[in-house]
Residue frames as qw, qx, qy, qz and C-alpha x, y, z in Angstrom:
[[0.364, -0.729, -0.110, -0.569, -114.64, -77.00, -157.58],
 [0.807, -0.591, -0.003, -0.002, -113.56, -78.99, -154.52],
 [0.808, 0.038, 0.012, 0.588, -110.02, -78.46, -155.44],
 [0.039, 0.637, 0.071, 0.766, -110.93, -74.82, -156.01],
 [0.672, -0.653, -0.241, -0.252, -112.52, -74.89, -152.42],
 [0.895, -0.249, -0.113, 0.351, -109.77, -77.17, -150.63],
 [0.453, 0.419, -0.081, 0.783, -107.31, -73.80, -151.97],
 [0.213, -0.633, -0.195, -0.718, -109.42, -71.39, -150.69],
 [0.753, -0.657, 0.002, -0.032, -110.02, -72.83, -146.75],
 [0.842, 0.128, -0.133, 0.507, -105.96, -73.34, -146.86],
 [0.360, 0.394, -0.110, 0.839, -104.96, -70.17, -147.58],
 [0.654, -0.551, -0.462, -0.234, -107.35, -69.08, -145.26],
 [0.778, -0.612, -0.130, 0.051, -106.24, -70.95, -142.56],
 [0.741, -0.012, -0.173, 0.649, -102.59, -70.49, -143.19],
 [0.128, 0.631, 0.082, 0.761, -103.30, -66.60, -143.37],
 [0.527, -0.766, -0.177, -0.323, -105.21, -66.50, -140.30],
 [0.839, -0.249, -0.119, 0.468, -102.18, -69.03, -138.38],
 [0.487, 0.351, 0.033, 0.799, -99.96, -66.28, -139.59],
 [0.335, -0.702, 0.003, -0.628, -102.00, -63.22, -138.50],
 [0.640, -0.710, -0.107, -0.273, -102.16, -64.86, -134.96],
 [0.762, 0.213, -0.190, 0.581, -98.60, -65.61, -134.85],
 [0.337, 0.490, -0.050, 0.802, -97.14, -62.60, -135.80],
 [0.292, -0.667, -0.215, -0.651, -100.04, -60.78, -133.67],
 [0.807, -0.560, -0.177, 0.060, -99.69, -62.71, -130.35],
 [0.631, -0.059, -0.150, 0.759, -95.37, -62.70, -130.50],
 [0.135, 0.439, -0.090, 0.884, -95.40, -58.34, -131.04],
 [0.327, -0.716, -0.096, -0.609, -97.83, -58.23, -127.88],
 [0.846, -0.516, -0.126, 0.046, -95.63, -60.40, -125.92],
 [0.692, 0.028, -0.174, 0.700, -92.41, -59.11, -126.83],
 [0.187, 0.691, 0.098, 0.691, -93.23, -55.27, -126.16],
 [0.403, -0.051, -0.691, 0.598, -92.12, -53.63, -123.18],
 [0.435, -0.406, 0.076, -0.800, -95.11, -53.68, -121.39],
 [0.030, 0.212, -0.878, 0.428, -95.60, -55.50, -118.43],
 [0.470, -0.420, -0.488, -0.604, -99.28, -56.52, -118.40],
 [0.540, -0.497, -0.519, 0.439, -98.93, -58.02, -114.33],
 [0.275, -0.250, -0.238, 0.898, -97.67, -54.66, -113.38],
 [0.290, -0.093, -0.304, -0.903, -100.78, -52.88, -115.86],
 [0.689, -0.528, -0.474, -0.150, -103.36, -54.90, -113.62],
 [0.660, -0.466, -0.483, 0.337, -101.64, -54.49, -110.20],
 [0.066, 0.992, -0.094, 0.052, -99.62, -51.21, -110.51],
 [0.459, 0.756, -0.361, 0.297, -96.23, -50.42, -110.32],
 [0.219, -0.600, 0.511, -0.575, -96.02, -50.46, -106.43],
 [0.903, -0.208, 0.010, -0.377, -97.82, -53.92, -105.96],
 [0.782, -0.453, 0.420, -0.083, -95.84, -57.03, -103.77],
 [0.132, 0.559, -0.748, -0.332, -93.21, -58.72, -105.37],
 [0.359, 0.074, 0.928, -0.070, -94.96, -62.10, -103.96],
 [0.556, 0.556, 0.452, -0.420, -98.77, -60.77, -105.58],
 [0.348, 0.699, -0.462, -0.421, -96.68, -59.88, -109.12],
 [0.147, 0.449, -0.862, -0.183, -95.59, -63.24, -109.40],
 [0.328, 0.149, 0.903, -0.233, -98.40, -65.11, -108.19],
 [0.521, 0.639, 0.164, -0.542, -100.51, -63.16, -111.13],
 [0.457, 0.562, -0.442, -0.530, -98.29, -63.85, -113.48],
 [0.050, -0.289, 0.946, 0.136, -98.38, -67.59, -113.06],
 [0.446, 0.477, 0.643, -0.400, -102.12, -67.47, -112.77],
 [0.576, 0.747, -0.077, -0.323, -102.07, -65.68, -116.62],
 [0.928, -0.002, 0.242, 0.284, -99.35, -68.14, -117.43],
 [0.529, 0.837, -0.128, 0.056, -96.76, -65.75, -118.16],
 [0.516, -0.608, 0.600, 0.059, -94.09, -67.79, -116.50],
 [0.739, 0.087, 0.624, 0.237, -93.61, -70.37, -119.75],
 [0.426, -0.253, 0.514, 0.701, -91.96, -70.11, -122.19],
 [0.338, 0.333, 0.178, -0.862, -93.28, -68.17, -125.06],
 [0.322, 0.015, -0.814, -0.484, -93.58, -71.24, -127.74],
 [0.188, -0.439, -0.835, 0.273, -96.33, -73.01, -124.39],
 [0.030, -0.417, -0.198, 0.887, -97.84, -69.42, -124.42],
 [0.451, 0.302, -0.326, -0.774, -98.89, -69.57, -127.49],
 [0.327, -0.155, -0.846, -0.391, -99.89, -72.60, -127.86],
 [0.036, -0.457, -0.760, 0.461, -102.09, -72.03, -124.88],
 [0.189, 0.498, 0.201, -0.822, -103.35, -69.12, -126.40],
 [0.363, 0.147, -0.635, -0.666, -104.08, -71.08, -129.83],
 [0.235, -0.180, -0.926, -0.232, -106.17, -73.61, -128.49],
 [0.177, 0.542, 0.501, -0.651, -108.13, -71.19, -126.31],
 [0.242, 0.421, -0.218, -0.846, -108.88, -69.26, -129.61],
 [0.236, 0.063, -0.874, -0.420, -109.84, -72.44, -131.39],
 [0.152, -0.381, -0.839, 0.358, -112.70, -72.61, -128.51],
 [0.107, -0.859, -0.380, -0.326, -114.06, -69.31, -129.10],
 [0.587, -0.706, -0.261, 0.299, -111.77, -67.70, -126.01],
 [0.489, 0.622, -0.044, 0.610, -109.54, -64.69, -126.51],
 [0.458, 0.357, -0.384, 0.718, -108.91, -63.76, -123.13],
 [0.215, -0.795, -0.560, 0.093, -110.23, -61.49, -120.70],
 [0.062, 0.771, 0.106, 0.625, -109.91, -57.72, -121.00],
 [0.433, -0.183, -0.377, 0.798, -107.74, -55.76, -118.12],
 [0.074, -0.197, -0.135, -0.968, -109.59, -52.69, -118.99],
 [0.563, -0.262, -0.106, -0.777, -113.45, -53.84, -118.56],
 [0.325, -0.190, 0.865, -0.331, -112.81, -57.17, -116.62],
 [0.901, 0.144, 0.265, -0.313, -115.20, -58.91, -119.23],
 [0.676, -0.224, 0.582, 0.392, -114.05, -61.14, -121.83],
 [0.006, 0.458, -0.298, -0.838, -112.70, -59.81, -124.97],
 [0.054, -0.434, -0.742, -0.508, -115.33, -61.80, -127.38],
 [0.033, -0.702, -0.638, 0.314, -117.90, -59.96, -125.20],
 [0.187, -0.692, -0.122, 0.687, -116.38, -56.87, -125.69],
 [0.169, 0.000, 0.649, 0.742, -115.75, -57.32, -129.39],
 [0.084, -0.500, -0.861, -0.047, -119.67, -58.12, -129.35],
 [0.087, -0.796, -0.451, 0.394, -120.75, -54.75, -127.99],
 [0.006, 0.754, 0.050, -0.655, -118.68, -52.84, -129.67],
 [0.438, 0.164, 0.775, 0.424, -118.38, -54.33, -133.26],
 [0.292, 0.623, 0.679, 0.256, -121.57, -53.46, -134.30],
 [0.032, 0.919, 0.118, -0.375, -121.36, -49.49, -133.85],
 [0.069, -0.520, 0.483, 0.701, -118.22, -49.54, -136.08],
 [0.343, 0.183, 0.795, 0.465, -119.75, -51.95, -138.50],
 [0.103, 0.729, 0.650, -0.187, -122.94, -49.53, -138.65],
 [0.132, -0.515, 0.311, 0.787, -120.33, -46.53, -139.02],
 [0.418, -0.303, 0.725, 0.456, -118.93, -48.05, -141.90],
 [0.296, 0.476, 0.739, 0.375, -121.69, -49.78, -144.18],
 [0.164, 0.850, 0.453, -0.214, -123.60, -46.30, -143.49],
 [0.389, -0.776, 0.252, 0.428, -120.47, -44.71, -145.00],
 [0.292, -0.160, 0.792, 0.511, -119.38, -46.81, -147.27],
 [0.141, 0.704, 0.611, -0.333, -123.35, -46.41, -148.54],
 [0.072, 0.923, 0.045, -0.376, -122.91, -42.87, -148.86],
 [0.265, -0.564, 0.635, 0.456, -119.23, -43.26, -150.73],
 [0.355, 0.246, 0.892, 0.134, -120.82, -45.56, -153.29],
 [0.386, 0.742, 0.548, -0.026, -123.55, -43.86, -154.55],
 [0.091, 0.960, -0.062, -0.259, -121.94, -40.58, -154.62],
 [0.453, -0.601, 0.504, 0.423, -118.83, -41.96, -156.15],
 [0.527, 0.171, 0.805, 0.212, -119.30, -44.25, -158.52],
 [0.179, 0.928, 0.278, -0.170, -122.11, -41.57, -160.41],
 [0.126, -0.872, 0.268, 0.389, -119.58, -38.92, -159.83],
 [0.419, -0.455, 0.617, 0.486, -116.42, -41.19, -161.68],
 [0.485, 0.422, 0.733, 0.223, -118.64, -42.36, -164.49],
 [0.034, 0.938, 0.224, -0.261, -119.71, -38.86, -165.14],
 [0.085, -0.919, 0.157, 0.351, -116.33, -37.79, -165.09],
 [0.408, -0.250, 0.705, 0.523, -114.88, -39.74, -167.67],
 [0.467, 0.596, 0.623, 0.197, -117.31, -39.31, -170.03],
 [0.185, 0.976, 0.102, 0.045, -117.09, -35.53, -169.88],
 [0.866, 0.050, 0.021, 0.497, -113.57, -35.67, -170.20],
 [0.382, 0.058, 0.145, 0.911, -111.29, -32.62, -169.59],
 [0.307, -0.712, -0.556, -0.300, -114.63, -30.70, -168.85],
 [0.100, -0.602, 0.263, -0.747, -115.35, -28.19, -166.64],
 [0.765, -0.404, 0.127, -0.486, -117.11, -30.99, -164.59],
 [0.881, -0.014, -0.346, 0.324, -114.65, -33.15, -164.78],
 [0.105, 0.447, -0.354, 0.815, -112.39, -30.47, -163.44],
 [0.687, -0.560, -0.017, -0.463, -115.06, -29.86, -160.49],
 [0.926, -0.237, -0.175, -0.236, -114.66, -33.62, -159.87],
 [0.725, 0.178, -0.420, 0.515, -111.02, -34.48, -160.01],
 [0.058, 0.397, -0.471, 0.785, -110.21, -31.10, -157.60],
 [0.664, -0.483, -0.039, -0.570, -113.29, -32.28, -155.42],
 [0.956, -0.229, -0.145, -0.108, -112.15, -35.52, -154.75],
 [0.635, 0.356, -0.368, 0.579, -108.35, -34.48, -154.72],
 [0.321, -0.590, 0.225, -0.706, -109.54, -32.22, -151.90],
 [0.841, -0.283, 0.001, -0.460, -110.83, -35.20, -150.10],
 [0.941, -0.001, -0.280, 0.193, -108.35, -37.71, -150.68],
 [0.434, 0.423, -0.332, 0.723, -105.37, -35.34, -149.26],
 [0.280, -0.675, 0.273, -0.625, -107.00, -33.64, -146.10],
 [0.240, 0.278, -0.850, 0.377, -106.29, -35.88, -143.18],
 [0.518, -0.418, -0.746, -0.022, -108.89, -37.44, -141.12],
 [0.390, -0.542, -0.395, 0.630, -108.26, -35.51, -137.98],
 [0.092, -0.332, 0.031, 0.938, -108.65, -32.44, -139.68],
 [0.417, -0.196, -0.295, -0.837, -111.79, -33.05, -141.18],
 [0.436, -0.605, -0.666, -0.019, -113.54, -34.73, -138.42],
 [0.395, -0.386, -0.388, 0.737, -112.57, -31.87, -136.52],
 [0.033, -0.092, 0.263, 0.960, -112.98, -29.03, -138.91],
 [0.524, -0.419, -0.481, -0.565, -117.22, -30.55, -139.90],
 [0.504, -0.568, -0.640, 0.119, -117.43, -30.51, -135.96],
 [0.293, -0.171, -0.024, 0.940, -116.33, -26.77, -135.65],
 [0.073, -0.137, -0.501, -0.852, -118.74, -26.24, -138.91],
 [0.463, -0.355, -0.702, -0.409, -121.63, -28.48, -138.55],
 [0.452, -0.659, -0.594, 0.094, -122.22, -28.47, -134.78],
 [0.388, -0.497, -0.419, 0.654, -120.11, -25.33, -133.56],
 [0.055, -0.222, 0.169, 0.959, -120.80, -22.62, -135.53],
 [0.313, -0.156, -0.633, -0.690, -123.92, -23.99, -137.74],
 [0.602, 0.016, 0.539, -0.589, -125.92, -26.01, -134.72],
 [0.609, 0.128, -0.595, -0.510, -126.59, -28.70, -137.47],
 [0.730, -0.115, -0.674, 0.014, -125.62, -31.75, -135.71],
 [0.685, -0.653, -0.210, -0.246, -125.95, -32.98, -132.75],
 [0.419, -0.698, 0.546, -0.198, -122.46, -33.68, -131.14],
 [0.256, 0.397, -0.881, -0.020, -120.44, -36.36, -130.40],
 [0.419, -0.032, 0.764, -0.490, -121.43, -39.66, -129.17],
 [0.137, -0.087, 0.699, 0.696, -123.79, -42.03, -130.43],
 [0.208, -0.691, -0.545, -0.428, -127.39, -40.77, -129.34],
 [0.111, -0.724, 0.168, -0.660, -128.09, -37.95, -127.24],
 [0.097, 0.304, -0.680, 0.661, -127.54, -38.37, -123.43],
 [0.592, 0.026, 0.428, -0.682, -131.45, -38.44, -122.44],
 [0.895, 0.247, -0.177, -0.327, -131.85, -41.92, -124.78],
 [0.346, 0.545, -0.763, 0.020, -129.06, -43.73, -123.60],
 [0.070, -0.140, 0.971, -0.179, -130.11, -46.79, -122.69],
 [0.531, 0.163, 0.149, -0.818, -133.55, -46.57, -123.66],
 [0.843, 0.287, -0.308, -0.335, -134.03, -49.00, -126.91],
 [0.775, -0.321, 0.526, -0.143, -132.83, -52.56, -126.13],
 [0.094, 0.647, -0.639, -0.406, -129.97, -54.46, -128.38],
 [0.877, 0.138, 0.383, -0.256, -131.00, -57.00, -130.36],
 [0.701, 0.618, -0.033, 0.354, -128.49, -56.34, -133.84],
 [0.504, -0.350, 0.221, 0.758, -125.98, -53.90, -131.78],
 [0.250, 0.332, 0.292, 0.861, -127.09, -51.55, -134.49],
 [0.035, 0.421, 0.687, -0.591, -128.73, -49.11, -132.22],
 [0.275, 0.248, -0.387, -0.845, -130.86, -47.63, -135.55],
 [0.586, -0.096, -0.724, -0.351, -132.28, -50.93, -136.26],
 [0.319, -0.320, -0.775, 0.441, -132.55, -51.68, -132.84],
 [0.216, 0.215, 0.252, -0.918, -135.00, -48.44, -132.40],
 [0.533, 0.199, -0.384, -0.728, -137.10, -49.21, -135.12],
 [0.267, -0.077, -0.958, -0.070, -137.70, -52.66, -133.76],
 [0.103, -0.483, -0.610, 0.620, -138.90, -51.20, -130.47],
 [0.056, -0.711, -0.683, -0.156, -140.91, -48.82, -132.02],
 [0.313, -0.786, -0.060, 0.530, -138.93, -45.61, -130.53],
 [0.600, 0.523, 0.262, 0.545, -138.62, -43.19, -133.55],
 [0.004, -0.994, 0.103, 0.024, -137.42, -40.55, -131.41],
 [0.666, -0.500, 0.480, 0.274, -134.13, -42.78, -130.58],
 [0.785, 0.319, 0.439, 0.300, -134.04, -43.57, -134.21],
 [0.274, 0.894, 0.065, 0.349, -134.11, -40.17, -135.46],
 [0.198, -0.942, 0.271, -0.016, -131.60, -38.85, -132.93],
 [0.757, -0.283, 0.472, 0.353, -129.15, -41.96, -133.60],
 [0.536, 0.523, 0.520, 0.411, -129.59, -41.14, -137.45],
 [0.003, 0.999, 0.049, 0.001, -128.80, -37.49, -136.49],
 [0.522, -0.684, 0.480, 0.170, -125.49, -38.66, -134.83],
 [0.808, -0.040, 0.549, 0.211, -124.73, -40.62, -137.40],
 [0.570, 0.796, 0.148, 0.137, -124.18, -38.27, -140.35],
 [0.163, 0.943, -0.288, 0.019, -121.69, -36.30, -139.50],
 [0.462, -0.395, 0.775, 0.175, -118.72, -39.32, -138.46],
 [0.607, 0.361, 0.660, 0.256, -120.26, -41.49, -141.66],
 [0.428, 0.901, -0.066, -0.020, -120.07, -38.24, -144.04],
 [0.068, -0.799, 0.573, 0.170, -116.55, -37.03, -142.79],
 [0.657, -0.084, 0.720, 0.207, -115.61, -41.38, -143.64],
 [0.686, 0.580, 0.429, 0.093, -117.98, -41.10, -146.91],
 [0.205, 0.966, -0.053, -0.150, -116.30, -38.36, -148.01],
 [0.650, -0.527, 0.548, 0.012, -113.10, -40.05, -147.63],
 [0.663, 0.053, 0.746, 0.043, -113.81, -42.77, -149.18],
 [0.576, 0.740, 0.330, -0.106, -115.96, -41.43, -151.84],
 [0.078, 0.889, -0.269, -0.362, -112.89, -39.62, -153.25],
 [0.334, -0.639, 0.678, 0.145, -111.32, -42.86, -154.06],
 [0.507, 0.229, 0.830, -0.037, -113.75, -44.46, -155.19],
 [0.425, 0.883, 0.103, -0.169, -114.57, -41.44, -157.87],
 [0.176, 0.790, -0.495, -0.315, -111.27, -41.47, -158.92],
 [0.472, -0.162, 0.862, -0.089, -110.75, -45.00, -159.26],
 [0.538, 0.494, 0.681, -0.060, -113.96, -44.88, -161.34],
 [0.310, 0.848, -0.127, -0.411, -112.97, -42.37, -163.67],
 [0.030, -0.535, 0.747, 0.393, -109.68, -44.24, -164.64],
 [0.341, 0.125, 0.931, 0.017, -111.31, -47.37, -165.04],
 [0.544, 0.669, 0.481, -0.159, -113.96, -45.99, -167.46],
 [0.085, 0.770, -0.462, -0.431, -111.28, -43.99, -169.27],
 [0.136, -0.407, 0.882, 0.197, -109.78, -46.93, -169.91],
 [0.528, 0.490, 0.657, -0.222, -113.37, -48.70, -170.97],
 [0.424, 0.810, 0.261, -0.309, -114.37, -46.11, -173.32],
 [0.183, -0.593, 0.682, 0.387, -111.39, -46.66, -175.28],
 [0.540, 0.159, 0.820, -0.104, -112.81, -49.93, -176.08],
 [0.239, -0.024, -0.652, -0.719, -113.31, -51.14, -179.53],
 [0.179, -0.352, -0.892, -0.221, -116.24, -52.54, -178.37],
 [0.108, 0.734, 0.371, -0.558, -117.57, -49.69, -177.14],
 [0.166, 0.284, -0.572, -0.752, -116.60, -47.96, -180.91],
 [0.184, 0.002, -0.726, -0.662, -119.29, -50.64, -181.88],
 [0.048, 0.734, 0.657, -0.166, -121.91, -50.77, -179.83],
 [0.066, 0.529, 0.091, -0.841, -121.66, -46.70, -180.89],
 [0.002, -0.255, 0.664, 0.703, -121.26, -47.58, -184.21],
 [0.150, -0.268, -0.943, -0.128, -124.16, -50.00, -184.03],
 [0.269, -0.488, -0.380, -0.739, -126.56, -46.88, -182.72],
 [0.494, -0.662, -0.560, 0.069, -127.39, -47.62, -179.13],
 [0.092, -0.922, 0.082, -0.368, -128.01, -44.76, -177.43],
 [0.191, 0.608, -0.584, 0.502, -125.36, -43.13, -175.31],
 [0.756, -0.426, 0.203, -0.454, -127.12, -44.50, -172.06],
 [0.919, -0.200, 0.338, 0.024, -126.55, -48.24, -172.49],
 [0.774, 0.397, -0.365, 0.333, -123.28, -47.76, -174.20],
 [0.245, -0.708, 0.418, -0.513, -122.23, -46.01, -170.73],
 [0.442, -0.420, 0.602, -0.515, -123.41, -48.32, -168.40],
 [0.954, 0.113, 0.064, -0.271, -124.01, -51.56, -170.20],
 [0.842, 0.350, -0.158, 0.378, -120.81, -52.10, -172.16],
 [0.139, 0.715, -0.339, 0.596, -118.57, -49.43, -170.36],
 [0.452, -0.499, 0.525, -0.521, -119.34, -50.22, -166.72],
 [0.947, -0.223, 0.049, -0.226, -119.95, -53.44, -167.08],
 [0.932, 0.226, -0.154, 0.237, -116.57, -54.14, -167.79],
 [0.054, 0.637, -0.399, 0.657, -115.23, -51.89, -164.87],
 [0.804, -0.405, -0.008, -0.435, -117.71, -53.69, -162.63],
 [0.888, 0.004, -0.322, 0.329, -114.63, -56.87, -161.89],
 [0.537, 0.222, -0.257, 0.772, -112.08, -54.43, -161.01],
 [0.380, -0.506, 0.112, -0.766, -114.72, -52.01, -158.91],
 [0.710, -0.430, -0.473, -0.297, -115.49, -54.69, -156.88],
 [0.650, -0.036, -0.347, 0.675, -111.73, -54.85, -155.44],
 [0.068, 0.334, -0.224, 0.913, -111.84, -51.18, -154.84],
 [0.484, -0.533, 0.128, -0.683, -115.07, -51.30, -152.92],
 [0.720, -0.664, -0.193, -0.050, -114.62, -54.04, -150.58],
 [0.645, 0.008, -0.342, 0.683, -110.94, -52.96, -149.78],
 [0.116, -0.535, 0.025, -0.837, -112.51, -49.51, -149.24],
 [0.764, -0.379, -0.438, -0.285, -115.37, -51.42, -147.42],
 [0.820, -0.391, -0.307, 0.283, -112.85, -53.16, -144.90],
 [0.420, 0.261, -0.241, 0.835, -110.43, -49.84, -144.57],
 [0.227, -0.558, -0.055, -0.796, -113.54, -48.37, -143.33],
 [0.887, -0.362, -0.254, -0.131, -114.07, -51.10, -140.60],
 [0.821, 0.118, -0.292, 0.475, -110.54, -50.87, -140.05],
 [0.465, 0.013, -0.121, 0.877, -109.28, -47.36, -140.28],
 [0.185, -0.802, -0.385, -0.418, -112.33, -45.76, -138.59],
 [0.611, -0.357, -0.479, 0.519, -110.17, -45.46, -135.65],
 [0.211, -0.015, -0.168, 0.963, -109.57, -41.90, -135.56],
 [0.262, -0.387, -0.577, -0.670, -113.06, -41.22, -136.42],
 [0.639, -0.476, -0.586, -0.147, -114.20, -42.53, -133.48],
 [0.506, -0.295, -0.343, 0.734, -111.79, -40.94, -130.88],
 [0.054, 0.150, 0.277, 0.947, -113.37, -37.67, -132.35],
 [0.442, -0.358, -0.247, -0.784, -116.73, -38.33, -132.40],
 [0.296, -0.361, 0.689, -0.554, -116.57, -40.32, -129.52],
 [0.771, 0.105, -0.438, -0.450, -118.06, -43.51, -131.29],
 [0.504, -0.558, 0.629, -0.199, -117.90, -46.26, -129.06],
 [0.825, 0.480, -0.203, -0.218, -116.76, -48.49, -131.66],
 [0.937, -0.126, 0.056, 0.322, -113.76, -51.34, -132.16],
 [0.428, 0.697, 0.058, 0.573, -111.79, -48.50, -133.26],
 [0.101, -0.684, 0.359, -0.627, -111.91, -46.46, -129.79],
 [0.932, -0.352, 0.080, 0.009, -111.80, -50.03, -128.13],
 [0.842, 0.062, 0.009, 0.535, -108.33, -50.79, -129.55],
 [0.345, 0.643, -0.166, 0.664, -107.03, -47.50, -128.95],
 [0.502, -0.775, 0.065, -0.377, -108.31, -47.31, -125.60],
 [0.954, -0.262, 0.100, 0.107, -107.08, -50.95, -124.88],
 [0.692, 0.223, -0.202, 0.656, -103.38, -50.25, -126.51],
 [0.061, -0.764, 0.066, -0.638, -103.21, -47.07, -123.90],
 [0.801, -0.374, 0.051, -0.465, -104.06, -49.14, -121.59],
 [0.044, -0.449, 0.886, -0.104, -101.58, -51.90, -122.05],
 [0.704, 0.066, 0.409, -0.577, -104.32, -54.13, -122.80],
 [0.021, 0.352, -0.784, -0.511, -102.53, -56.47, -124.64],
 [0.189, 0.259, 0.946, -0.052, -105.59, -59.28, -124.83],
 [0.180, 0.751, 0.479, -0.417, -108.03, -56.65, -126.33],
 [0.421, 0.726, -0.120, -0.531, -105.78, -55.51, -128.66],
 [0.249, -0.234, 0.933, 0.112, -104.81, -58.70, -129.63],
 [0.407, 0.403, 0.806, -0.150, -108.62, -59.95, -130.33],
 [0.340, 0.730, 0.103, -0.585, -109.00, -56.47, -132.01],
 [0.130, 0.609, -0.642, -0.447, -106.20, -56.29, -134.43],
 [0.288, -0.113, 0.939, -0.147, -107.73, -60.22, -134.89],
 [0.430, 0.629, 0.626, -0.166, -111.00, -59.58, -135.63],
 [0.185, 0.682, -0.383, -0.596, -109.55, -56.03, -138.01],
 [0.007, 0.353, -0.828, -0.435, -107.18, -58.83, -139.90],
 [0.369, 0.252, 0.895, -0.009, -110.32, -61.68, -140.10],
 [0.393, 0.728, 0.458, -0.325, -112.90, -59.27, -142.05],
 [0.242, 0.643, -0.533, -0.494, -110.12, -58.31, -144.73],
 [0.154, -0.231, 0.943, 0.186, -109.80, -61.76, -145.25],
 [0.356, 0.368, 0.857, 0.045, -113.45, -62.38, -145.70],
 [0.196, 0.781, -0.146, -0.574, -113.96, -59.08, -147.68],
 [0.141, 0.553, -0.647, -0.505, -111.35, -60.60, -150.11],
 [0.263, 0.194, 0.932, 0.154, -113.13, -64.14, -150.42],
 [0.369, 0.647, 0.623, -0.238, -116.28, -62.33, -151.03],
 [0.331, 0.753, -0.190, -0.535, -114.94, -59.89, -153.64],
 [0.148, -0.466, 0.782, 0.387, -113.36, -62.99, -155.53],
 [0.389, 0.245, 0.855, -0.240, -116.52, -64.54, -155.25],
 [0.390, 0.818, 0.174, -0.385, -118.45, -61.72, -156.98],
 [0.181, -0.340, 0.739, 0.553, -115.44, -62.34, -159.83],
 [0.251, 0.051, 0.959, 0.122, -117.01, -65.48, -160.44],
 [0.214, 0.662, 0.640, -0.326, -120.63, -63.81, -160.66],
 [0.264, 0.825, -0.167, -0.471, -119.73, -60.39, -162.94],
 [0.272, 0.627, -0.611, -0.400, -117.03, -61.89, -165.22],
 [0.881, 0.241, 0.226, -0.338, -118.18, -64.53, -167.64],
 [0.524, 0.529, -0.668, 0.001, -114.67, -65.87, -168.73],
 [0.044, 0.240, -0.952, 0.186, -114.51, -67.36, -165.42]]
């Protein structure tokens, strides 16, 4: 176990070393001038150069980085050109609205998937299997930008369901005080179920157009993977052996999809944390997503540095925790 362990913090760390490498050199070698993206274009030759020794970009870039590894090893990642705070702050504020996206998303993608793939392998070649496959082929092929756009045409311009973009109406912004950064749970502390309900309005339609997404992948994913179950001699004998159709499904069938589903949902899990970006530039989510897009527009290299930082760190613990859950579902290891 401590040899198992001692692997596990390694790779880790060597992954992370790597990630901040790679990540730090491509935002110092691109041609963008960060002195000149704080001062402008037009600013003193004497003030340009006295900034850029004050952000140490006068050394060399191997003293660069290492200044910029042992700030990170402190908790420091910079300070943000864009909002003049520092970029853990900013990560902090806006973190939780994508992570809230997401889980509410990923939620929705789950239940409705999983159901859906299990379904559709049993009824094989079916008319409902049909349904499913062309449902979710629909889903997995349309592009993001064209269905967050297209269910905000439907749902709010033409139908009046939802509410709009953003994430609570205009007369509640700032109303409920942040305690989680989830600004749902943060209503319901305070006791303001009108904020709740109107955040939980906003929130359907960006966490559908994701779930929906998602959910295709995860229904198709589950179909093969029970295909391939129900094959199983050992499903042939639990049939053979009379239990009912129920707990040969989901006892002996799924359970032995349940290892290999785990990968698919937390890689889904962290794509949705990841690759909510467009999502958010749509529905105007003020999430880490329409931070790091704002901040690479911006030339904000220290912001999208911390992003693309924090992006790579939750795959990484995504993938310890789905290796974990190995250990927990499958009883060889």
């Amino acid at each position: 176990m401590l040899i198992r362990l001692g692997t596990t913090v390694s790779s880790l760390a060597i992954t992370m070393f790597g990630l901040v490498l790679v990540t730090f050199f491509i935002g110092r070698v691109i041609p963008i001038d960060p002195v000149l993206t704080i001062l402008g274009d037009h600013a003193r030759p004497e003030l340009v150069e006295r900034l850029r020794m004050e952000l140490g970009l006068d050394k060399p870039l191997p003293v660069q980085f290492w200044i910029y590894l042992k700030n990170l090893l402190q908790g420091d990642l910079g300070r943000s050109v864009m909002t003049t705070n520092r970029v853990v702050d900013d990560i902090r504020l806006y973190f939780p609205a994508t992570v809230e996206l997401g889980t509410v998303a990923m939620i929705f993608a789950t239940v409705a998937g999983i159901p859906l793939g299990v379904l559709s392998a049993v009824r094989r070649n079916s008319a409902l299997d049909q349904a499913v496959r062309v449902f979710s082929l629909i889903g997995h092929s349309i592009p993001i930008p064209v269905l967050g756009l297209g269910s905000l045409l439907v749902f709010y311009a033409w139908l009046g369901w939802a509410p709009g973009t953003g994430r609570v109406g205009v007369g509640y912004v700032g109303l409920t005080p942040s305690v989680t950064g989830f600004l749902t749970v943060d209503a319901l502390i305070a006791g303001d179920t009108e904020v709740f309900w109107d955040a939980a309005a906003h929130l359907m339609l960006p966490a559908g157009v994701l779930a929906y997404f998602s959910m295709a992948y995860i229904s198709r994913m589950t179909r093969a993977f029970m295909i391939d179950a129900l094959a199983g001699e050992y499903v042939i004998t639990a049939r053979a052996k009379g239990l009912s159709p129920a707990r040969v499904i989901w006892r002996h069938a799924f359970g032995n999809i349940a290892v290999r589903l785990v990968t698919v949902l937390a890689l889904t899990y962290a794509g949705l944390l990841e690759g909510a970006v467009v999502t958010e530039m749509i529905f105007s989510w003020p999430g880490i997503g329409q931070y790091l897009t704002v901040s690479l527009l911006n030339a904000d290299m220290n912001a999208v540095i911390g992003a693309t930082l924090l992006v790579g760190f939750v795959y990484m613990l995504l993938n310890l925790f789905a290796d974990a859950a190995y250990r927990i579902l499958d009883p060889r290891v």
